[in-house]
VOGUMAR-320220 format. One record per residue (C-alpha): residue number from 1; z, y, x. Coordinates in steps of 0.25 Angstrom, whole numbers, plus 5000, padded with zeros to 4 digits. Layout:
VOGUMAR-320220
@nr: NUM; Z: Z; Y: Y; X: X
...
//
This chain:
VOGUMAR-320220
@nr: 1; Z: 5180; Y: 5076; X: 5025
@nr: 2; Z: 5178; Y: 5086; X: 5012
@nr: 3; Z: 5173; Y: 5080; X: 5000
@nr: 4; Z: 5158; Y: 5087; X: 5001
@nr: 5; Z: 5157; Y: 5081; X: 5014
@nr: 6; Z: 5160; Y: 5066; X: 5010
@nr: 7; Z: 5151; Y: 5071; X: 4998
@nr: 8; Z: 5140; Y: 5073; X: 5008
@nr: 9; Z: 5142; Y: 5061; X: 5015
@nr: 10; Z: 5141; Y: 5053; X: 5006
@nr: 11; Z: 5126; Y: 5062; X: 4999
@nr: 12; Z: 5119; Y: 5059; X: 5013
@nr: 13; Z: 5126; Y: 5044; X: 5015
@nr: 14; Z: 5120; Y: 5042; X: 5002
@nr: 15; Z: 5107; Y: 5048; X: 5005
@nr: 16; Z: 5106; Y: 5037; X: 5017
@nr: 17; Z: 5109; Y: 5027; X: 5008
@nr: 18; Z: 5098; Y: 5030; X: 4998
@nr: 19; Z: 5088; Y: 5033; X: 5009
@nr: 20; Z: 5091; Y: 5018; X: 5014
@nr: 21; Z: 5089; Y: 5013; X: 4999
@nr: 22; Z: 5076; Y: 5018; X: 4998
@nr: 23; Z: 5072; Y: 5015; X: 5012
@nr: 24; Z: 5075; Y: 4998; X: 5009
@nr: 25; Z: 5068; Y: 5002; X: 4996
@nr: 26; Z: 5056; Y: 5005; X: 5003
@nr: 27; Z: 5057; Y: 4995; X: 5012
@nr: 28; Z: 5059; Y: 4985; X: 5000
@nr: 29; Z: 5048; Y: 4990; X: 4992
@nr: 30; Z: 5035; Y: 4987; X: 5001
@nr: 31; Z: 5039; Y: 4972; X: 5003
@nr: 32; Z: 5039; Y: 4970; X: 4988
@nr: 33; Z: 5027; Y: 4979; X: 4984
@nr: 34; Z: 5019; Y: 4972; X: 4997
@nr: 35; Z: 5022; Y: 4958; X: 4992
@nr: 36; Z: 5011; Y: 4949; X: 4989
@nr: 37; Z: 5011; Y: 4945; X: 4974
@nr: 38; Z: 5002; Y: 4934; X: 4971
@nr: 39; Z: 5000; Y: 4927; X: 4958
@nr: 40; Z: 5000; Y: 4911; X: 4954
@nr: 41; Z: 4991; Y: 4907; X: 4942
@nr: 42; Z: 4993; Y: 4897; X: 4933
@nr: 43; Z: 4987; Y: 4883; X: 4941
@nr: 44; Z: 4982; Y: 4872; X: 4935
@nr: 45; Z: 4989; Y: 4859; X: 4936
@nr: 46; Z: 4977; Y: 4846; X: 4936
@nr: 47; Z: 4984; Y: 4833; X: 4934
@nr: 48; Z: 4975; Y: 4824; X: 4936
@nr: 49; Z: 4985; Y: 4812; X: 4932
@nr: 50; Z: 4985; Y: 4818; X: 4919
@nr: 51; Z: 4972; Y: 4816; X: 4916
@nr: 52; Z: 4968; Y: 4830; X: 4922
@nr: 53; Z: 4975; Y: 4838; X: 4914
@nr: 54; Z: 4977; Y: 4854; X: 4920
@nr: 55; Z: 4988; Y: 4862; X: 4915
@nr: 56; Z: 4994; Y: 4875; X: 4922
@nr: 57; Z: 5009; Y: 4874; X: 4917
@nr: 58; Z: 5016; Y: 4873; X: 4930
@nr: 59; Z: 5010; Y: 4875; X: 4943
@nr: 60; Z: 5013; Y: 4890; X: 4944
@nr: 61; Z: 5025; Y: 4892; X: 4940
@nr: 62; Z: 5029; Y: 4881; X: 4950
@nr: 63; Z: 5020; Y: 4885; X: 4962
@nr: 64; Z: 5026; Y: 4900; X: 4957
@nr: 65; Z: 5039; Y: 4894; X: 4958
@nr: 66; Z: 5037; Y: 4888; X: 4971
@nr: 67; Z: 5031; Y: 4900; X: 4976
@nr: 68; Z: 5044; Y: 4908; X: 4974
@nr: 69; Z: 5053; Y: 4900; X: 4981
@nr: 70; Z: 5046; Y: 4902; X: 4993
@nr: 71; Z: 5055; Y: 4913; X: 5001
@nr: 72; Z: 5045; Y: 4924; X: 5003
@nr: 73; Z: 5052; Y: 4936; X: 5000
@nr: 74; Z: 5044; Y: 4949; X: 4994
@nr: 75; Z: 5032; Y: 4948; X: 5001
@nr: 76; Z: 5024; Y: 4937; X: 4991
@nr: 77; Z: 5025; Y: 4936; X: 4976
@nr: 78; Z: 5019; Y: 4925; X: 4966
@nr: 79; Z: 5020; Y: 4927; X: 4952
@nr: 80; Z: 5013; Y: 4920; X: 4939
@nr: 81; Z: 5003; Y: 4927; X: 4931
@nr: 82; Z: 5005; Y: 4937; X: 4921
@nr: 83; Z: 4998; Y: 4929; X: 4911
@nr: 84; Z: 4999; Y: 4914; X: 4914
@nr: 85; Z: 4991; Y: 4910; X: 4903
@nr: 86; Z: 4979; Y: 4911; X: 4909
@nr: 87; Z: 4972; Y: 4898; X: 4915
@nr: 88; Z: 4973; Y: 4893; X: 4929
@nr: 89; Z: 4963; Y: 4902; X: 4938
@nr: 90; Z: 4954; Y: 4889; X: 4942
@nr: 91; Z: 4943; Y: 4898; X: 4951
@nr: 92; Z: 4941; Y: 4914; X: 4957
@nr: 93; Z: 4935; Y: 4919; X: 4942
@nr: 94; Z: 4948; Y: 4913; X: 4937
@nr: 95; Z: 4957; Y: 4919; X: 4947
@nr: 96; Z: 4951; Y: 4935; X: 4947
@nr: 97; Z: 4952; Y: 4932; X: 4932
@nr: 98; Z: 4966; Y: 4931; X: 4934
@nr: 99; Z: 4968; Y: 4942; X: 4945
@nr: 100; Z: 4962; Y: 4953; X: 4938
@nr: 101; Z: 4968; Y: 4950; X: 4924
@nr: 102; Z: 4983; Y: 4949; X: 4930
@nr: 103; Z: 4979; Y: 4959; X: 4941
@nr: 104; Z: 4984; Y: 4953; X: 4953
@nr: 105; Z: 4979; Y: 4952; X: 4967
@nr: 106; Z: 4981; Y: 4936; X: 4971
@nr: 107; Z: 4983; Y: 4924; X: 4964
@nr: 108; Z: 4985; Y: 4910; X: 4965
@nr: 109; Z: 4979; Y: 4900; X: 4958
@nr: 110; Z: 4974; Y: 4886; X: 4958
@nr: 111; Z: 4978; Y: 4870; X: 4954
@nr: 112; Z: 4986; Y: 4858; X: 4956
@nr: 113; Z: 4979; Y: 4845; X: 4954
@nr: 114; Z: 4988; Y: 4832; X: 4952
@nr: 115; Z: 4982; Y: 4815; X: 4953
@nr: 116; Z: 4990; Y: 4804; X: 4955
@nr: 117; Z: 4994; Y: 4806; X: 4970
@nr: 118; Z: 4995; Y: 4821; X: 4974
@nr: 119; Z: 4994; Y: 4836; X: 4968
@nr: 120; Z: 4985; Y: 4845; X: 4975
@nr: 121; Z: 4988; Y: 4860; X: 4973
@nr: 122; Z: 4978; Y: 4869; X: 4977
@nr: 123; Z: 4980; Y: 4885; X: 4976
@nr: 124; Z: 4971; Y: 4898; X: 4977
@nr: 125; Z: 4976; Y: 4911; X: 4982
@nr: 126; Z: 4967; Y: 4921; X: 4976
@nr: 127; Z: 4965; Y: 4936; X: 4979
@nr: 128; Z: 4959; Y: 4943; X: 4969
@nr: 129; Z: 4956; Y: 4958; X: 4976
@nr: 130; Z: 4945; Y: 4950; X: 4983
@nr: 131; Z: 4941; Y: 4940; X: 4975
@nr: 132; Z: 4945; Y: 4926; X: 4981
@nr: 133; Z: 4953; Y: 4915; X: 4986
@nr: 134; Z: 4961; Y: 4919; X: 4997
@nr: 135; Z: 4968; Y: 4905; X: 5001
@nr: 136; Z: 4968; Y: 4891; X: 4993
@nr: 137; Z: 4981; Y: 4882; X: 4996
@nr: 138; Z: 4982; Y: 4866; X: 4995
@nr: 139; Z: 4993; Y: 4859; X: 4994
@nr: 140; Z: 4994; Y: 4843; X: 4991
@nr: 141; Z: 5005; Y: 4833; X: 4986
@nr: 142; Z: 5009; Y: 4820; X: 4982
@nr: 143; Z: 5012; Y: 4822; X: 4966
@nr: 144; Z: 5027; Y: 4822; X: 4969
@nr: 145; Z: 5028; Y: 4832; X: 4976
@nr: 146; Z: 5023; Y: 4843; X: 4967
@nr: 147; Z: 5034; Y: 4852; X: 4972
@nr: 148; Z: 5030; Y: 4851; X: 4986
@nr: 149; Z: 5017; Y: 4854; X: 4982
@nr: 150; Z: 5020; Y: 4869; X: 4977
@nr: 151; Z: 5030; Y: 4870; X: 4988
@nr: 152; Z: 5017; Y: 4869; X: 4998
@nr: 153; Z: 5008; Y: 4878; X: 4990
@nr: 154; Z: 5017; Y: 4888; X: 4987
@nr: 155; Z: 5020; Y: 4888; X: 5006
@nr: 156; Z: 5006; Y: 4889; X: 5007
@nr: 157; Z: 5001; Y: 4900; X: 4998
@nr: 158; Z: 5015; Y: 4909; X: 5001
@nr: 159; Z: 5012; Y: 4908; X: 5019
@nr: 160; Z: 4997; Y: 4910; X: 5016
@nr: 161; Z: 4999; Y: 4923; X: 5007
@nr: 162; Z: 5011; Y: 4927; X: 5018
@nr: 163; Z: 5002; Y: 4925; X: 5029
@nr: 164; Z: 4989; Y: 4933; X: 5021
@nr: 165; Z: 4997; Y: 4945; X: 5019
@nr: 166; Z: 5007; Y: 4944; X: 5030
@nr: 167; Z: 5018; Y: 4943; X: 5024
@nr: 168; Z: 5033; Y: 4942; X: 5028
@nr: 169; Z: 5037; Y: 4930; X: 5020
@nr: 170; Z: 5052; Y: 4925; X: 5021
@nr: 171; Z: 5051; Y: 4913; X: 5030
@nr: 172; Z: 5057; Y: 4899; X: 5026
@nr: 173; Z: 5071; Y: 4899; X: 5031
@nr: 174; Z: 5083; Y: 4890; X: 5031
@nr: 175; Z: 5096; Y: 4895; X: 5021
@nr: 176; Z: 5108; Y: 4901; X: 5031
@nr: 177; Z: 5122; Y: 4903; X: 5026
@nr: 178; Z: 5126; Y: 4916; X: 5032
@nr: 179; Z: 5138; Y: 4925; X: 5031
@nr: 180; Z: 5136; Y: 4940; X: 5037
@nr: 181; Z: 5146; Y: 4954; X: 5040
@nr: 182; Z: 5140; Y: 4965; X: 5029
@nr: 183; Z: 5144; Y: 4978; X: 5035
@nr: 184; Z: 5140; Y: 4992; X: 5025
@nr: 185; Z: 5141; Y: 5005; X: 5023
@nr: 186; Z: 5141; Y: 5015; X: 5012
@nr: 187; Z: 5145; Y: 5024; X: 5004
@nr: 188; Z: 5149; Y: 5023; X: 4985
@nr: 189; Z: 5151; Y: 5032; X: 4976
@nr: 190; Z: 5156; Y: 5032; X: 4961
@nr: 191; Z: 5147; Y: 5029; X: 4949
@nr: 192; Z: 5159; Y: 5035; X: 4939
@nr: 193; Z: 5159; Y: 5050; X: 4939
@nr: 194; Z: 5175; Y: 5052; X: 4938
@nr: 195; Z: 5175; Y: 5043; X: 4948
@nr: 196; Z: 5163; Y: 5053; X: 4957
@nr: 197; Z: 5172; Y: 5065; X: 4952
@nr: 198; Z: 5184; Y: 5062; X: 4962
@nr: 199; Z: 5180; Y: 5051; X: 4970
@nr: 200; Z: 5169; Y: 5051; X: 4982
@nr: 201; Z: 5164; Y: 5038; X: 4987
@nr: 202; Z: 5161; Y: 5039; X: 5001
@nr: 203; Z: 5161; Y: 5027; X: 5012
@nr: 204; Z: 5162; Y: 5014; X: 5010
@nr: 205; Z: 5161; Y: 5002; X: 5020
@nr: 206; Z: 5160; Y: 4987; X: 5021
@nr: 207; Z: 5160; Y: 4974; X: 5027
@nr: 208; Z: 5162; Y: 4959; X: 5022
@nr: 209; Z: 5155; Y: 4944; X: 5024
@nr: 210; Z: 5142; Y: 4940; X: 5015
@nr: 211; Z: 5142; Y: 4924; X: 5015
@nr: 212; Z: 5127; Y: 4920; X: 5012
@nr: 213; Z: 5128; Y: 4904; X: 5009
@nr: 214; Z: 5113; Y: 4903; X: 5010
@nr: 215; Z: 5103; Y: 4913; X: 5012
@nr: 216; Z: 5092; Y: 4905; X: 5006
@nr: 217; Z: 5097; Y: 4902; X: 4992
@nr: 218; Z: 5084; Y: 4904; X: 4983
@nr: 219; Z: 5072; Y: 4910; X: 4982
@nr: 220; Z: 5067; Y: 4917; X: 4970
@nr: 221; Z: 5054; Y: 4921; X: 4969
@nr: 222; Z: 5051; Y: 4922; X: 4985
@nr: 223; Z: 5063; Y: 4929; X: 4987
@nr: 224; Z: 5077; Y: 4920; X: 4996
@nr: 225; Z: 5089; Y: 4924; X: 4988
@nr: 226; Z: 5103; Y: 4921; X: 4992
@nr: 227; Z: 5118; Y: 4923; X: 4988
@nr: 228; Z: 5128; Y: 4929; X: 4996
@nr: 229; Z: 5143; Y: 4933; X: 4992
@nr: 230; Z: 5154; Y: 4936; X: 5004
@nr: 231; Z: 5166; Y: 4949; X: 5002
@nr: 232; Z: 5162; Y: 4962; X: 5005
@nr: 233; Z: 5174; Y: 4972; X: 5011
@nr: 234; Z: 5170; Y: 4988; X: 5008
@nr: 235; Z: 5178; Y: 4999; X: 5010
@nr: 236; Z: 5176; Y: 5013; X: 5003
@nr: 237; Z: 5182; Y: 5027; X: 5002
@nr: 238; Z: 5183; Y: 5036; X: 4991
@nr: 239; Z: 5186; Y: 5052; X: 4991
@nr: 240; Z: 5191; Y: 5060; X: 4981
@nr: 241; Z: 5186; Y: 5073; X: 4976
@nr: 242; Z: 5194; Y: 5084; X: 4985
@nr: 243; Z: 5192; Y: 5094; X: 4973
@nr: 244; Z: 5201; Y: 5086; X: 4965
@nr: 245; Z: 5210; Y: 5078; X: 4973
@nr: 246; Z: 5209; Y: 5071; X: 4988
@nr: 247; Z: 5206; Y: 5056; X: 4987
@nr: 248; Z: 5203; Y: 5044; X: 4994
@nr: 249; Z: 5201; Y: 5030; X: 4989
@nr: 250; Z: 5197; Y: 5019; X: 4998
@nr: 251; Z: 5192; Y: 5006; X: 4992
@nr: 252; Z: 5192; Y: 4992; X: 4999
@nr: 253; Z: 5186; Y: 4982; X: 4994
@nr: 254; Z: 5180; Y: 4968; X: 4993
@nr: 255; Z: 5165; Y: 4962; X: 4986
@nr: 256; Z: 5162; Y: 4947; X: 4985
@nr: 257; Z: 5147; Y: 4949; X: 4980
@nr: 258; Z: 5138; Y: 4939; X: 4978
@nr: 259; Z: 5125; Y: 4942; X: 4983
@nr: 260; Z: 5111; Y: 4939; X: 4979
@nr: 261; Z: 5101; Y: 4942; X: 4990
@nr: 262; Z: 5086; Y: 4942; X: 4989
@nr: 263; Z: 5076; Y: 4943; X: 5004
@nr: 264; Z: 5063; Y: 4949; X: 5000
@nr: 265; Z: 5060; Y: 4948; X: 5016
@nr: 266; Z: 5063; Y: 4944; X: 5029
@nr: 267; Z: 5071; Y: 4958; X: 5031
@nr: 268; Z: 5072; Y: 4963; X: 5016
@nr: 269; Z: 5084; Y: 4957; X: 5005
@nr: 270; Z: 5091; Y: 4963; X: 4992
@nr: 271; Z: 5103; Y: 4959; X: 4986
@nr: 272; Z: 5113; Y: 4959; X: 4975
@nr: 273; Z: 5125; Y: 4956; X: 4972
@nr: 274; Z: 5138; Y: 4957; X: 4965
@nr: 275; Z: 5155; Y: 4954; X: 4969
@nr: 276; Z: 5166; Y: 4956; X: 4965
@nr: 277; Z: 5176; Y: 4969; X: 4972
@nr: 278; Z: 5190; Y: 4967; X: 4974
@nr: 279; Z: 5195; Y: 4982; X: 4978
@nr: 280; Z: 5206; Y: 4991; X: 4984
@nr: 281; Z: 5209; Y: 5006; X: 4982
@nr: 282; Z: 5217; Y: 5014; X: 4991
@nr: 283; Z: 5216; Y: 5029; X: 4984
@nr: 284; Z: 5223; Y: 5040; X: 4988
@nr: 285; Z: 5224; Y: 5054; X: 4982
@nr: 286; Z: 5229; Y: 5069; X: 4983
@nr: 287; Z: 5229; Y: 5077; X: 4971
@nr: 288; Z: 5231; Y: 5091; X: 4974
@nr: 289; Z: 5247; Y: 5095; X: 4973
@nr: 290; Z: 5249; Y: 5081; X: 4973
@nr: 291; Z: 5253; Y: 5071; X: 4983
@nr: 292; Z: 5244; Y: 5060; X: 4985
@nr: 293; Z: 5245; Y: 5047; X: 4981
@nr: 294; Z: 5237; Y: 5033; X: 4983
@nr: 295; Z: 5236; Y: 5020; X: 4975
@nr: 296; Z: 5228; Y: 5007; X: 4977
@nr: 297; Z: 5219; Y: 5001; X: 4968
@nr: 298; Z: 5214; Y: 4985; X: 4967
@nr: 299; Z: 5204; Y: 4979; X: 4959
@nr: 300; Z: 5193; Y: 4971; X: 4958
@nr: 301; Z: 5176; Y: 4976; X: 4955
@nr: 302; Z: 5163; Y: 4973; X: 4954
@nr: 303; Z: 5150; Y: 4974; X: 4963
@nr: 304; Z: 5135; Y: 4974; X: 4964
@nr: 305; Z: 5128; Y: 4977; X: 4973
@nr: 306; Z: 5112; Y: 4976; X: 4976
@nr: 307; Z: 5105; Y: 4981; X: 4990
@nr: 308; Z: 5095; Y: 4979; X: 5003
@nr: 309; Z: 5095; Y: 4972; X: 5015
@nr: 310; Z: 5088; Y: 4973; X: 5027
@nr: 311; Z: 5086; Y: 4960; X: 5038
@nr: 312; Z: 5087; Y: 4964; X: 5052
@nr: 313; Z: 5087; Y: 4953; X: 5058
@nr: 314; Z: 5095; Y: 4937; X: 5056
@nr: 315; Z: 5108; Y: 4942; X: 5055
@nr: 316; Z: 5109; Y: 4957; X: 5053
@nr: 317; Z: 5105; Y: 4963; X: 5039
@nr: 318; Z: 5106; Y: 4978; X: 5034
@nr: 319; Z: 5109; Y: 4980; X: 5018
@nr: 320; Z: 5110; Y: 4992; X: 5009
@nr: 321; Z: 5118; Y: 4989; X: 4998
@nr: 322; Z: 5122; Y: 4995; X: 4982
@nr: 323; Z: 5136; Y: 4993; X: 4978
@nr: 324; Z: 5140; Y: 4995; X: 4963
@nr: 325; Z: 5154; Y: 4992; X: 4963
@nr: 326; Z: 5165; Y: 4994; X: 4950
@nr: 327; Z: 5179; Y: 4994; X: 4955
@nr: 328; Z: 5188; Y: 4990; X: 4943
@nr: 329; Z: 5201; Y: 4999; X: 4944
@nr: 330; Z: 5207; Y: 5008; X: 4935
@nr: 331; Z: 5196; Y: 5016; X: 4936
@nr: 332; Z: 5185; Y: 5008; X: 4940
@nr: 333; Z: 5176; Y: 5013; X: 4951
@nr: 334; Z: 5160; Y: 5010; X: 4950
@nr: 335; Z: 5153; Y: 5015; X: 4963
@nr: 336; Z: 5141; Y: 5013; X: 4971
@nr: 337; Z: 5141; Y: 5011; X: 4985
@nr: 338; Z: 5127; Y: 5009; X: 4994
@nr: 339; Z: 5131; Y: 5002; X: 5008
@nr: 340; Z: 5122; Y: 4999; X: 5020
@nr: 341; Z: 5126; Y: 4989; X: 5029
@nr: 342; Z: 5122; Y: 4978; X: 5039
@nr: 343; Z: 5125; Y: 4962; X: 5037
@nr: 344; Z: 5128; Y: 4954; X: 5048
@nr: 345; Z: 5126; Y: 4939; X: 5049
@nr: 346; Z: 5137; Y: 4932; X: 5056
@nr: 347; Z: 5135; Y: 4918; X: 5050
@nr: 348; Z: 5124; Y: 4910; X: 5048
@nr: 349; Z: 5120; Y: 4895; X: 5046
@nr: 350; Z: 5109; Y: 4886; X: 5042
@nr: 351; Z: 5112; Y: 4881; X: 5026
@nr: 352; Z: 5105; Y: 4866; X: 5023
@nr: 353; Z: 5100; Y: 4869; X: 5012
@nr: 354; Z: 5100; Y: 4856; X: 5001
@nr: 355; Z: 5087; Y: 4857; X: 4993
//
């Protein structure tokens, strides 16, 4: 195979690769742009143990709170106010009030009323594009259980917007300890113009183990996080530039990343990460009126990594994924290598989870 052939090889494989980037971009896109973003007010707090005194210091920020560790993915935002300074909306002139100066379409507002004996929490969902109250929740509690009591309000208002709008909301699920077989495909280039002047990246291909210890870790904002870590095992080729010399060099080599992944949905997820690289090189050379000659090179590297992926299903999962990695040798390599590949779960089981 010549050298302008591998060249155009590589051109149309990279061509592929960016046509499937921007396809998960698109795909991306709509979910985040289509979200239903909905606004909590400041809400007034009426202790009627304390002589009725009504202050707005707490309740939204902690129904907010509450709100965003509900696993809902992209679909639904809540946010504060831009200007919380303005007094809890208490009627419909209040809440237009508010609508039209922080420009936003729906909003919540309402109070929480405490005696002796139990809090009662009512809130209104209000839609200011047609001037009313779409839906008013109720929750009751004894005094101890104020917790319990946002935990309700904040069920009620997120299945009644999802089931409004139709949205696919992340169900409820149990945490799983799993452990799958990554399987990719790519191809890397150097970043490091002497490196491009006498060496062409072309192929590279992997496989490894990726341990989840629990794929319900935390929920951030509406969005499941979760750590993963395991040892990755890639293979890639290199090819000299045959107007200079004949070269190959043929790079194994190991990651241990740890992972951080986010699931915006049911079938859509990012991630990235960063590991640590343990590397061979087995490179080999003919100079012209020379004899060839070989040697092999063993160090250690760095990588990050960021990418996409895709659910089909339980067990199976494809990715597209960004390498960046910095092979520390004499002269060290930095290169980037875009890989698709497919996960397969092989392990799964149910974690008990202690809080």
């Amino acid at each position: 195979m010549t050298y302008n052939k591998i060249k155009y090889f590589i051109t149309c494989f990279g061509k592929i690769v960016l046509k499937y980037t921007i396809i998960f971009i698109l795909i991306l896109l709509p979910i985040s742009l289509n979200a239903i973003e909905v606004h909590v007010s400041p809400i007034l707090f009426i202790d009627e143990t304390d002589q009725g005194s009504r202050n707005t210091g707490r309740v939204q920020q902690e129904l907010l709170s509450m709100l965003w560790t509900k696993n809902i993915g992209l679909v639904m935002r809540f946010n504060s106010l831009n200007d919380n300074r303005i007094n809890a909306p208490q009627s419909i002139t209040d809440a237009i009030t508010v609508c039209r100066t922080e420009r936003i379409d729906y909003l919540l507002y309402g109070y929480v009323s405490k005696n002796a004996h139990n809090m009662r929490m009512e809130i209104r969902l209000f839609d200011y594009i047609n001037r009313r109250i779409i839906q008013t929740f109720f929750s009751m509690d004894d005094t101890d259980n104020y917790e319990r009591l946002l935990d309700d309000m904040s069920s009620k208002i997120i299945f009644y917007i999802a089931e409004m709008f139709n949205l696919e909301t992340i169900q409820e699920k149990q945490a799983f300890t799993r452990i799958s077989i990554p399987v990719n495909a790519g191809y890397w280039t150097p970043f490091d113009k002497n490196w491009l002047e006498v060496m062409l990246g072309t192929v590279t291909l992997g496989s490894g183990v990726e341990f989840t210890p629990t794929d319900n870790l935390f929920v951030f904002r509406g969005i499941n996080c979760y750590l993963s870590t395991g040892a990755i095992f890639q293979y890639r080729l290199g090819v000299g530039n045959p107007s200079r010399y004949e070269a190959y060099n043929h790079t194994f080599y190991i990651t241990f990343p740890l992972t951080l992944n986010l699931v915006l949905s049911q079938q859509h997820g990012v991630f990235t990460g960063f590991g640590l690289v343990y590397f061979l090189e087995f490179f080999s050379m003919t100079e012209k009126y020379s004899a060839s000659r070989s040697s092999v090179y063993g160090n250690m590297g760095i990588n990050f990594n960021f990418g996409y992926r895709f659910m089909m299903g339980e067990n199976r999962s494809l990715f597209f994924r960004n390498n960046f990695d910095f092979l520390i040798n004499k002269n060290t390599l930095v290169s980037y290598s875009p890989v698709i590949g497919m996960n397969f779960q092989v392990y799964d089981k149910e974690v008990k989870r202690k809080w």
